[in-house]
LUMKE-366823 format. One line per 3 residues: number of its first residue (from 1); their letters; for each residue x negated, y, z negated of C-alpha. Coordinates in nm, 4 decimals, decimal comma. Layout:
BEGIN
NUM = A = X Y Z; ...;
//
This chain:
BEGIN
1 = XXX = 2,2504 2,8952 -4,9785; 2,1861 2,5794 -4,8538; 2,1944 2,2706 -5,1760;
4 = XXX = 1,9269 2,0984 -5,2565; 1,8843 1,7760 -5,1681; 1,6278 1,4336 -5,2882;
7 = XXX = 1,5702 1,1727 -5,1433; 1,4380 0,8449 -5,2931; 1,2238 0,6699 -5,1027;
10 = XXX = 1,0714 0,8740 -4,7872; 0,9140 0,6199 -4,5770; 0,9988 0,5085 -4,2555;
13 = XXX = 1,3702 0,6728 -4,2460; 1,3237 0,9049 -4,5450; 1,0661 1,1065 -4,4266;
16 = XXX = 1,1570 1,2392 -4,0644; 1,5773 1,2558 -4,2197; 1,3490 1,4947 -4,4687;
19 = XXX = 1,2127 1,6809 -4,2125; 1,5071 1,7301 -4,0451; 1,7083 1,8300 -4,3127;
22 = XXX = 1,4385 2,0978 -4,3868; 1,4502 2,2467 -4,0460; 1,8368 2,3110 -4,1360;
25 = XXX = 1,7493 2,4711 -4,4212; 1,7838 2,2600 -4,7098; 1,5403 2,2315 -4,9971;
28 = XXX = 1,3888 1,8971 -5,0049; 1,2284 1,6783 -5,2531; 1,0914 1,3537 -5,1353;
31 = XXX = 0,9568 1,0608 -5,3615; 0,6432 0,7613 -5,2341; 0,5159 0,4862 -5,4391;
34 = XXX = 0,1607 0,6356 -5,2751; -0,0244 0,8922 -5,3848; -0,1814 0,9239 -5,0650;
37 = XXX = 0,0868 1,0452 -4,9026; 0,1887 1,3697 -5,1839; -0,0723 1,5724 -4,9878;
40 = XXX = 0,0879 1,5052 -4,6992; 0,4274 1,5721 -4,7740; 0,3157 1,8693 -4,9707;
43 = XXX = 0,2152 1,9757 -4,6364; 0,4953 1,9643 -4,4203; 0,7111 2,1212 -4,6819;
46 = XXX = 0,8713 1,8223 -4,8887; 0,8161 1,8638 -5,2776; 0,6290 1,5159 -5,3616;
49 = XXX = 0,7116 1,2891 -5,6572; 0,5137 1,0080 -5,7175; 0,8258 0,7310 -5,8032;
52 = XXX = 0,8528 0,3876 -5,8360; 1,1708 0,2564 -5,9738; 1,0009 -0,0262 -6,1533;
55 = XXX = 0,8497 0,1748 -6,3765; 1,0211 0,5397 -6,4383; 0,8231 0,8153 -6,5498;
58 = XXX = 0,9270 1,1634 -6,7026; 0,9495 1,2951 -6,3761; 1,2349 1,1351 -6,2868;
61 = XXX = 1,4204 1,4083 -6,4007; 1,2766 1,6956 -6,2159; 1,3250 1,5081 -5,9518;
64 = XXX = 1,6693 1,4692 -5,9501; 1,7247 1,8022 -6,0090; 1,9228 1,8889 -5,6890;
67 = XXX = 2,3011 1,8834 -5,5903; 2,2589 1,5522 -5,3707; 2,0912 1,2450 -5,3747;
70 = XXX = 1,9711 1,0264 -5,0510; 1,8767 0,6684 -5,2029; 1,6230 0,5216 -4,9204;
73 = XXX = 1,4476 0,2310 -5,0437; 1,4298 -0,1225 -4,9910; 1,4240 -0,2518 -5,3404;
76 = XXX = 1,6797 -0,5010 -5,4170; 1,5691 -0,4499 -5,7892; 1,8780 -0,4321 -5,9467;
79 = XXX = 1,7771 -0,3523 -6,2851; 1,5620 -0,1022 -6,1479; 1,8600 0,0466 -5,9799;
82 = XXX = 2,0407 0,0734 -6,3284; 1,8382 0,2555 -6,4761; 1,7526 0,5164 -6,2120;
85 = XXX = 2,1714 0,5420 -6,2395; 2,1484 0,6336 -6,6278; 1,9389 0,8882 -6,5229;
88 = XXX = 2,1413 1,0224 -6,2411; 2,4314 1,0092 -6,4548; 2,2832 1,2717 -6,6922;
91 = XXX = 2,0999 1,4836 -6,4040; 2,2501 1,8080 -6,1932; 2,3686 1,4978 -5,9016;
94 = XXX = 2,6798 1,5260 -5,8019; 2,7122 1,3294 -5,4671; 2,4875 1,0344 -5,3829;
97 = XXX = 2,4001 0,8435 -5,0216; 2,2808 0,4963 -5,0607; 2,1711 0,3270 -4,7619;
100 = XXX = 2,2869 0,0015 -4,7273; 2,2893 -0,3097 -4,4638; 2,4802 -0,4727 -4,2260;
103 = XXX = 2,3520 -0,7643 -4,3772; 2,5497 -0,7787 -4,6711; 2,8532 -0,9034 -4,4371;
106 = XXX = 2,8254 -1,2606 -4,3277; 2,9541 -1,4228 -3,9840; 3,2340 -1,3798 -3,8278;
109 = XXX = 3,4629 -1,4641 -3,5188; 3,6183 -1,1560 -3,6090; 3,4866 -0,7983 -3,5589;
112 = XXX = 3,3227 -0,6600 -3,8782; 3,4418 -0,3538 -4,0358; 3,4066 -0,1598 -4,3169;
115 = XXX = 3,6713 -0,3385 -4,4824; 3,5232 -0,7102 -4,3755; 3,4435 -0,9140 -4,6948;
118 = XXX = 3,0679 -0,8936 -4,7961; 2,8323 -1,1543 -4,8968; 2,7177 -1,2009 -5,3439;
121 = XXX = 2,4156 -1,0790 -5,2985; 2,1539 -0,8338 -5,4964; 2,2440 -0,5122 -5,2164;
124 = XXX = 2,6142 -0,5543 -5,2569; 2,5513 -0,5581 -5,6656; 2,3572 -0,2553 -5,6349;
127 = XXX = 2,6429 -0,0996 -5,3691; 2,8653 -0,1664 -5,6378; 2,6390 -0,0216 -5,9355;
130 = XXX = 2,6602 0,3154 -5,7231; 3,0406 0,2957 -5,6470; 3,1323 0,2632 -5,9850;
133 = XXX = 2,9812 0,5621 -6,1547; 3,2356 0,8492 -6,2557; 2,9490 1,0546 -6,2819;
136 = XXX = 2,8841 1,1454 -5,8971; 3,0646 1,0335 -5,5499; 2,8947 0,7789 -5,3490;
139 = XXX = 2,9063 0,7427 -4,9779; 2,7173 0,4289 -4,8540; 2,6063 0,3439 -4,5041;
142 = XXX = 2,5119 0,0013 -4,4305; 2,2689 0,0840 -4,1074; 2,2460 -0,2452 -3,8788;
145 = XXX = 1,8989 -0,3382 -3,7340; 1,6920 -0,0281 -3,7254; 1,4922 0,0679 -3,4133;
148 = XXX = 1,3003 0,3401 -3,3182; 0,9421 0,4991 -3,2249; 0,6856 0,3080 -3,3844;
151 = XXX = 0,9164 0,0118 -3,4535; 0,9854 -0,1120 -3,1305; 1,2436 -0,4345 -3,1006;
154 = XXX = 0,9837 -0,5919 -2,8385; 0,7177 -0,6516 -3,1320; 0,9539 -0,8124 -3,3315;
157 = XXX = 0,8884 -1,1421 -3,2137; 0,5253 -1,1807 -3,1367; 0,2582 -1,3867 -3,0854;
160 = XXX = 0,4618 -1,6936 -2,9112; 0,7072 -1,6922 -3,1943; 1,0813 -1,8345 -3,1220;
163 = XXX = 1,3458 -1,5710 -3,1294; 1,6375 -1,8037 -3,2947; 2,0217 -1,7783 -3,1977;
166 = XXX = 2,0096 -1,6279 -2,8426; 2,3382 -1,6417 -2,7868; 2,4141 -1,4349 -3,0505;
169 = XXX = 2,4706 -1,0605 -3,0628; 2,2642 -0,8090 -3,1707; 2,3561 -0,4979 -3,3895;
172 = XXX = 2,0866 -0,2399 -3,3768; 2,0888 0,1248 -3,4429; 1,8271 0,4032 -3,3500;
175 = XXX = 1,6580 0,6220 -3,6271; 1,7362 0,9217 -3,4869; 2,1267 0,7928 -3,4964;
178 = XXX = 2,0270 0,6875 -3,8654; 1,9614 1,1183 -3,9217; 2,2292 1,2453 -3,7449;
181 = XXX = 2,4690 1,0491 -3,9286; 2,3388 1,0863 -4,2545; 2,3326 1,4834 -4,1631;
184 = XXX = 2,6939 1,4468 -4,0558; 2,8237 1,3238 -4,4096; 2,6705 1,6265 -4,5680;
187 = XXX = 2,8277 1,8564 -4,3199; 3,1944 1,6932 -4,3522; 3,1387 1,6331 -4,7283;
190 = XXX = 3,2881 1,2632 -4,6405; 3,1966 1,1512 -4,9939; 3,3670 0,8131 -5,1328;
193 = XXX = 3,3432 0,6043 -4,8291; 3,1420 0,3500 -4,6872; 3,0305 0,3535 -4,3127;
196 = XXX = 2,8967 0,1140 -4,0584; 2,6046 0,2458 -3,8576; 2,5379 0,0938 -3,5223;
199 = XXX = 2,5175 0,1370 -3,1899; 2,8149 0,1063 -2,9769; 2,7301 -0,2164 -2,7657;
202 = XXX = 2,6178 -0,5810 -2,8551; 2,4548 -0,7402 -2,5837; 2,3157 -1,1105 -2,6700;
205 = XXX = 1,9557 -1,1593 -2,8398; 1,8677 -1,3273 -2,5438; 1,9616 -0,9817 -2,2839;
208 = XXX = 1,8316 -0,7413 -2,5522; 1,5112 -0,8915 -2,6830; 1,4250 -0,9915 -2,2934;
211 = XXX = 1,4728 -0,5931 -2,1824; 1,2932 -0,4918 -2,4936; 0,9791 -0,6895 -2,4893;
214 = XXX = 0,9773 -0,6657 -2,0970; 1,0161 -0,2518 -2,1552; 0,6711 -0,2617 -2,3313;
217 = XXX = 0,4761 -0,4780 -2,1104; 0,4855 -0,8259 -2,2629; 0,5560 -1,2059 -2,1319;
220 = XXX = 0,9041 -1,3107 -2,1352; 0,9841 -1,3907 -2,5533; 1,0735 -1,7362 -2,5704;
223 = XXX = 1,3536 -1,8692 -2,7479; 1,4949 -2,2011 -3,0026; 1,7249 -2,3966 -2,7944;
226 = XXX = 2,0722 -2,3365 -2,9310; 2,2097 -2,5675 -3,1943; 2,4726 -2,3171 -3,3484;
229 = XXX = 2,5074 -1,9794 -3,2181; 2,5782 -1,7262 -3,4872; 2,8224 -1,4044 -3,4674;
232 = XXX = 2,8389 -1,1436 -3,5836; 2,9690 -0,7812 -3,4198; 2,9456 -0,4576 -3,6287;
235 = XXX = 3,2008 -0,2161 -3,5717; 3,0942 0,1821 -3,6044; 3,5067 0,3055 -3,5321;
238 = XXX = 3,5148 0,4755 -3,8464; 3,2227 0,6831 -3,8113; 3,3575 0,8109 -3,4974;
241 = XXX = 3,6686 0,8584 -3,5902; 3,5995 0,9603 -3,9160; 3,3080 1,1937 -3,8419;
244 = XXX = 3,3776 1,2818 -3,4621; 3,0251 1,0935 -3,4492; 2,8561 1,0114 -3,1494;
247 = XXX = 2,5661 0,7787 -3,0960; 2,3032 0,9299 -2,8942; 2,1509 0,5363 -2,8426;
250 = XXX = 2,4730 0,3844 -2,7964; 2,4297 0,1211 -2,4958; 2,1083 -0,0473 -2,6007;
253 = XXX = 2,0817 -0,1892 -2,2596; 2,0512 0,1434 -2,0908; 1,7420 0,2465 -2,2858;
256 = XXX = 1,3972 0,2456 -2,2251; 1,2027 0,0704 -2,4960; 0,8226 0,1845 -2,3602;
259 = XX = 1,0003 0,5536 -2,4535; 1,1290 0,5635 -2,7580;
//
């Protein structure tokens, strides 16, 4: 029998990983700050909880009543975070996901990896908060710019605004890559480890924001003159080594953005 599994925060990434996770044939309870959206996900087969980590109700511990936990929210509310850990702590959890962010590493001349230094910051507290329970095992995965369906990169920039650093490279990875790696942890049980997720090549922000916003039918973006370019180029070895993981979006330049 397949374990059960929640997941905190079933928005954007959380709900279609929940679907897909269902279709395998896992159990799935799925949390929204909305309550317009528990009918929904009633629906399609997630158990709803209405959860909002600023404010933790009783239900909290139905909840996490399952054998693994998928943290998906943006909150950088680390005392919100601390207490949602007491709770785990005491709860049937034994092995947690947090996504993370390629932003908690800073620039570099160097290639990033999983061992590159990270920025003080509220996510790397919160990383850390996770890591250093002896309660459950914690595998993080700190997902680089996400992309995907109805978040398409050639809207990022809209409206005549300046797309800064265009000499820069971009790190980007596709939801559906977000799911299948995600879904790979679980199968390999690769728990204690953290993992870069992004796609395999890092054109500039001046190629990649071009094809994308071309790909969809818009003007040319324009871009701030360059002062200072910025670097920064994630690494996603270890996943593929680690995992035997392959990107299905992996050359960002050979996509069509009108498609997907």
């Amino acid at each position: 029998m397949k374990e059960k599994i929640s997941i905190l925060g079933c928005g954007w990434l959380g709900k279609p990983l929940a679907i897909s996770l269902m279709k395998k044939g896992f159990a799935v309870k799925g949390s929204t700050t909305s309550e317009a959206k528990l009918e929904e996900f009633q629906e399609i087969g997630i158990t709803p909880f209405l959860i909002s980590i600023d404010y933790l109700t009783h239900n909290i511990l139905a909840f996490l009543d399952s054998e693994i936990l998928i943290v998906a929210l943006p909150s950088k509310y680390i005392e919100g975070f601390k207490n949602v850990i007491c709770h785990i702590e005491k709860s049937p959890i034994k092995k947690v996901i947090f996504i993370s962010s390629t932003s908690v590493y800073g620039n570099s001349e160097e290639i990033v990896t999983e061992a590159s230094e990270t920025l003080p910051s509220a996510l790397t507290t919160i990383e850390m908060l996770f890591k250093n329970s002896t309660h459950f095992e914690t595998t993080i995965i700190r997902f680089a710019g996400l992309f995907g369906y109805n978040r398409k990169p050639g809207n990022f920039f809209k409206d005549g605004r300046k797309i800064p650093n265009p000499d820069g490279f971009v790190n980007m990875i596709h939801q559906d890559d977000c799911i299948q790696l995600i879904e790979k942890i679980i199968e390999k049980h690769s728990w204690n480890q953290i993992f870069n997720g992004c796609a395999d090549t890092h054109p500039t922000r001046k190629e990649f924001y071009t094809k994308c916003t071309l790909d969809i039918g818009l003007e040319n973006p324009v871009f701030e003159e360059v002062n200072e370019t910025q670097k920064k180029i994630i690494s996603n070895k270890k996943s593929k080594e680690l995992l035997d993981f392959k990107y299905q979006f992996g050359d960002l330049l050979k996509l069509n953005y009108s498609e997907i």
